[in-house]
C-alpha positions as CSV (number, residue, x, y, z in Angstrom):
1,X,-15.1,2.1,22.7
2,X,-15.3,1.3,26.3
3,X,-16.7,3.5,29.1
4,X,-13.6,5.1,30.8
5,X,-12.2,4.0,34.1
6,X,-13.8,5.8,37.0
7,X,-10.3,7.8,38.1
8,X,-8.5,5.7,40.5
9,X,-7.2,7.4,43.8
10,X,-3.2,6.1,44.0
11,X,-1.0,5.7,46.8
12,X,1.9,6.7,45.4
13,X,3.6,7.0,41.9
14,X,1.5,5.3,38.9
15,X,4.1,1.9,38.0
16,X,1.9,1.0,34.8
17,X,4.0,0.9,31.9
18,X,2.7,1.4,28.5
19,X,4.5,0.2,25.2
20,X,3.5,1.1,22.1
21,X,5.4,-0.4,19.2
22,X,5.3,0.2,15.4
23,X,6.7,-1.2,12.9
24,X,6.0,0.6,9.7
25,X,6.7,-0.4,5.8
26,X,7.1,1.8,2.9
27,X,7.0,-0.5,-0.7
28,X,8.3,0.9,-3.5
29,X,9.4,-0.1,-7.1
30,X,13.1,0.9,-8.9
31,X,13.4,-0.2,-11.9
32,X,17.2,-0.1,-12.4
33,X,20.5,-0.6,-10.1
34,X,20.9,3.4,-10.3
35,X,17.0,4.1,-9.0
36,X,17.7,1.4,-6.5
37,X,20.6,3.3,-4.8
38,X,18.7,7.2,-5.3
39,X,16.0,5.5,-3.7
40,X,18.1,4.3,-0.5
41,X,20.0,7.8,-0.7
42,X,16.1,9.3,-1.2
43,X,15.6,7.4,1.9
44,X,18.4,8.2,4.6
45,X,17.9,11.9,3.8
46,X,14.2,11.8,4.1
47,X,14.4,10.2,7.4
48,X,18.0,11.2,8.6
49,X,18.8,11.1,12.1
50,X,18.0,14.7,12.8
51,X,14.7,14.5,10.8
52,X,13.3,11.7,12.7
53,X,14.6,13.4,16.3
54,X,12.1,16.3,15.0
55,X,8.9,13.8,14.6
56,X,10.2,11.8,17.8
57,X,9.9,15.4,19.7
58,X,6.8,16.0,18.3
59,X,5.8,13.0,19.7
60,X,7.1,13.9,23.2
61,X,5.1,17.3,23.0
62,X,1.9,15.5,21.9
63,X,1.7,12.5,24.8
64,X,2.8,15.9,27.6
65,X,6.0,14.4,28.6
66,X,9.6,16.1,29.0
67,X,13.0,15.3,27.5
68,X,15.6,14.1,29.9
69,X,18.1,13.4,26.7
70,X,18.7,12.8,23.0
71,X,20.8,10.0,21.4
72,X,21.0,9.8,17.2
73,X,23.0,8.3,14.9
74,X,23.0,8.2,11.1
75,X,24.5,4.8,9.9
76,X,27.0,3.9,7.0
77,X,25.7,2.8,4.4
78,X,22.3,3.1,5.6
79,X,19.6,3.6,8.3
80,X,19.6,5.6,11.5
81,X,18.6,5.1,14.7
82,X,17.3,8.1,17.7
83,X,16.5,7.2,21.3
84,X,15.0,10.3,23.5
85,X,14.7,9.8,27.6
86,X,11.6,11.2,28.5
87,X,10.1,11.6,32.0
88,X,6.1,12.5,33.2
89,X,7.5,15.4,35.7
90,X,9.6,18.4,33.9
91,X,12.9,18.3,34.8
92,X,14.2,22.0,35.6
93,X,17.4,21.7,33.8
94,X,15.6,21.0,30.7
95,X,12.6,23.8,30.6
96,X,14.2,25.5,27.8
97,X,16.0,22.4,26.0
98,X,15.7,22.9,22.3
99,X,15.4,19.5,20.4
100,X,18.2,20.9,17.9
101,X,20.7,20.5,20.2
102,X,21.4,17.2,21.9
103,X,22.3,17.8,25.3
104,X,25.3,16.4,26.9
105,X,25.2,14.0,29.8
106,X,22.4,15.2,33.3
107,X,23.9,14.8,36.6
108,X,23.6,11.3,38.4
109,X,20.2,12.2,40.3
110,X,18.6,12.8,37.1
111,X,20.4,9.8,35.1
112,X,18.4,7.4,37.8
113,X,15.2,8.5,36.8
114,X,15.9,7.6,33.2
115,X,14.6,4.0,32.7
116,X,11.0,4.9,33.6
117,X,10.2,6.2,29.8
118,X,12.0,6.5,26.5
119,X,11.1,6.8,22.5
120,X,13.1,5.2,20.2
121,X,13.1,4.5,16.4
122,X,15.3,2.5,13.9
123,X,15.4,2.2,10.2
124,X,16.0,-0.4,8.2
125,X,15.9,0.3,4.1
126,X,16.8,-1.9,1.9
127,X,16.4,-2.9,-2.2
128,X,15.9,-6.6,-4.0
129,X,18.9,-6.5,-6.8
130,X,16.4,-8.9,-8.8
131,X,12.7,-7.5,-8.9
132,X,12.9,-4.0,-7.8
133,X,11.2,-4.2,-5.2
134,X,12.5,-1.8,-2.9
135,X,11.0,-2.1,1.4
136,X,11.5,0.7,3.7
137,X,10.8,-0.5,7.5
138,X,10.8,1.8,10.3
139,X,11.0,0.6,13.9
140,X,9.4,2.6,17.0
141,X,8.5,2.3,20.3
142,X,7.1,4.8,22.9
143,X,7.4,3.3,26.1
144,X,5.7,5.6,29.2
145,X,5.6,5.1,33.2
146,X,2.7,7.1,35.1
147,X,-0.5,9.1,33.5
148,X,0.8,10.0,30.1
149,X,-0.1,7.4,27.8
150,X,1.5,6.5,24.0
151,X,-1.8,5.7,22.1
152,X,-2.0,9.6,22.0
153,X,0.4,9.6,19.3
154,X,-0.8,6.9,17.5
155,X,-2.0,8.7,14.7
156,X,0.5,11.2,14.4
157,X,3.0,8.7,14.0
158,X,0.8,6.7,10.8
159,X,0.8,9.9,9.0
160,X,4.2,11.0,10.0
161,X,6.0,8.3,7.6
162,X,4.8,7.1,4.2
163,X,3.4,3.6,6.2
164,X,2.0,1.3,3.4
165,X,2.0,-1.4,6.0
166,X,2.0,-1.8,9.7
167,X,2.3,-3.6,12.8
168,X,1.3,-2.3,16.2
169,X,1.8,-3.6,19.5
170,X,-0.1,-2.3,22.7
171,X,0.9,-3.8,26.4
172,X,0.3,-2.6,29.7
173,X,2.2,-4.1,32.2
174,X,3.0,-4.1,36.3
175,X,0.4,-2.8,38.0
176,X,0.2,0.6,40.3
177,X,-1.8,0.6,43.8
178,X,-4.8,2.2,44.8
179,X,-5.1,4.0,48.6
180,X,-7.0,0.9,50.2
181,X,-3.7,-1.5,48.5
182,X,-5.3,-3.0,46.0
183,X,-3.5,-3.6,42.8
184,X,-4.8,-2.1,39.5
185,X,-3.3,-4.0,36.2
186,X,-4.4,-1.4,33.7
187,X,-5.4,2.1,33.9
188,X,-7.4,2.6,31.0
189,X,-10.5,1.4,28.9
190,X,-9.6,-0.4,25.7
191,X,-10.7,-3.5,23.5
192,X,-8.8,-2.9,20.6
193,X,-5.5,-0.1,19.1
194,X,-8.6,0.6,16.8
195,X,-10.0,2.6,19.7
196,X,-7.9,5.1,19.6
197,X,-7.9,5.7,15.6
198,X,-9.4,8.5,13.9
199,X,-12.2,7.4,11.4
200,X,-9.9,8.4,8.3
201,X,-7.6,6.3,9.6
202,X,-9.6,3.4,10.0
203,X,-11.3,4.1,6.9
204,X,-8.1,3.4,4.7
205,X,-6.6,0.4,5.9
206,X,-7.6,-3.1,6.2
207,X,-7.0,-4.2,9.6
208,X,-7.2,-7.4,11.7
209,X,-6.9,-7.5,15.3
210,X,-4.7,-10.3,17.5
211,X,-5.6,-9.5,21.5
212,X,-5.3,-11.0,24.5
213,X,-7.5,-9.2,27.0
214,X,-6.4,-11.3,30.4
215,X,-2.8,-10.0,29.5
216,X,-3.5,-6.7,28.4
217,X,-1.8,-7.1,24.8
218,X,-3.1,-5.6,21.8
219,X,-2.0,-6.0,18.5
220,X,-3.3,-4.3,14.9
221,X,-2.2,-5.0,11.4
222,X,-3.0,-2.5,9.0
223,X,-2.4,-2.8,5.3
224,X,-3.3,0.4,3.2
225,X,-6.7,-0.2,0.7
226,X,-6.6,2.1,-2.3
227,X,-3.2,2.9,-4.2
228,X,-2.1,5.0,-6.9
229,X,0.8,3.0,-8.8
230,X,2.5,6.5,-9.4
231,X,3.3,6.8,-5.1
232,X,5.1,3.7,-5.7
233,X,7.3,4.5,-8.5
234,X,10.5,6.1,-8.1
235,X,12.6,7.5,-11.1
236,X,9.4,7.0,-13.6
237,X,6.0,7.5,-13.7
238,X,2.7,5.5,-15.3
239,X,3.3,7.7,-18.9
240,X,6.5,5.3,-19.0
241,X,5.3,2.5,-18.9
242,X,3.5,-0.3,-21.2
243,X,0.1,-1.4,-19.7
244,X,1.9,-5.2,-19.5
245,X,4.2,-3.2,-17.2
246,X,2.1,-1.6,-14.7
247,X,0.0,-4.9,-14.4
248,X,3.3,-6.5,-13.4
249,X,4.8,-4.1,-11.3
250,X,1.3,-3.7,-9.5
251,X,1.4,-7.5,-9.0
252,X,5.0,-7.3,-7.3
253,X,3.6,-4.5,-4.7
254,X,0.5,-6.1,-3.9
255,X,2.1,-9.3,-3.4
256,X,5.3,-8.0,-1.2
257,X,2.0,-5.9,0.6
258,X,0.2,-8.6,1.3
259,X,3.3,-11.2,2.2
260,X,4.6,-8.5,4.9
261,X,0.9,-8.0,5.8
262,X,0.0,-11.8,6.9
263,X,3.5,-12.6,7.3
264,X,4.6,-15.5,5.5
265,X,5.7,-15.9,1.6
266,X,3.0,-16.2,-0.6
267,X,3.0,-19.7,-3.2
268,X,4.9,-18.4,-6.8
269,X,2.2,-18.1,-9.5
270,X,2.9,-18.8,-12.9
């Protein structure tokens, strides 16, 4: 990793704004039309609207910011989706705000401050009526303005959901000022997302790196190494099935894996 940043002296507020996007998959294999829908129902109960509000305010504990406000909805027939308004400063009215209980709308003053940071994270599961392949793909972004930064909930939010494969972004953008005017473009020492991975992390995905230094974009594909066929089952086990089975049902995984992985369809193989 790089040497940190000698601290910069600021005039003023820090404008850097940090995105952090995920997008996290979840491959799993039902059998019949029945395991298909348990699965989905499995699914939108596991990661409800109020369930993922709970990891998002973990989230918002872990990078030190404060909750302005909480939007959730659960969708018919499936998915959900949870925004939360965060801010660096606390904001008085909210010391004591509970997570459980959504607040109503803040007064203007406060509502103006809102578009410097927010989390949010949507989910999209779904099931192929044909192969049984079933995908589950969750969405999130942590966007922050000022001194608290994402990346410290990067690997909160791997372990949080069951993430098979992902997809991170990493961008700083704007710049803030220093006292003498001159313009800083990033705030922070980085080369890679990798950086800012714990070892065990690291250790059980394959990853490959797309980054463009001059623009301060990072992006990390992960792809988990070692499986056990019986994570990836739902409504049976290994014990029901015949080895010619399992071989084919691992061959569907890897391959919808890998596809999502490098991102394009692999060629049909006899």
């Amino acid at each position: 990793m790089n040497k940190p940043f000698d601290k910069i002296k600021l005039h003023g507020f820090n404008n850097l704004t940090k995105s952090l996007s995920f997008s996290i998959y979840d491959i799993c294999y039902a059998k019949t039309e029945q395991q298909r829908k348990e699965y989905i129902e499995y699914i939108d109960e596991q990661y409800s609207a109020d369930r993922l509000t709970d990891i998002l305010g973990e989230v918002v504990d872990i990078i030190g910011a404060n909750i302005l406000n909480v939007s959730r909805q659960d969708y018919d027939p499936q998915g959900a989706s949870v925004t939360i308004l965060i801010s660096e400063e606390p904001i008085e009215q909210q010391q004591t705000y509970d997570v459980d209980e959504a607040p109503g709308p803040l007064p203007e003053t406060v509502v103006a401050h809102l578009d410097k940071s927010h989390i949010c994270v949507h989910t999209y599961p779904e099931a192929h009526p044909d192969d049984g392949i079933c995908t589950f793909r969750a969405d999130i972004e942590v966007s922050t303005c000022g001194i608290i930064s994402p990346l410290k909930a990067l690997n909160f939010l791997i372990h949080s959901l069951e993430s098979d494969v992902v997809t991170i972004d990493y961008r700083v953008r704007g710049f803030t000022r220093d006292v003498d005017g001159v313009k800083h473009y990033i705030d922070h020492a980085i080369n890679s997302i990798q950086n800012y991975m714990t070892e065990d992390t690291k250790e059980a995905y394959q990853m490959m790196d797309v980054n463009v230094y001059q623009e301060n974009l990072f992006h990390t594909k992960m792809m988990l190494k070692e499986t056990d066929l019986n994570t990836y089952l739902f409504g049976v086990t290994t014990s029901d099935l015949s080895e010619q089975e399992e071989e084919e049902i691992r061959s569907k995984l890897t391959r919808e894996m890998q596809e999502i992985f490098y991102g394009r369809n692999l060629p049909e193989t006899e």
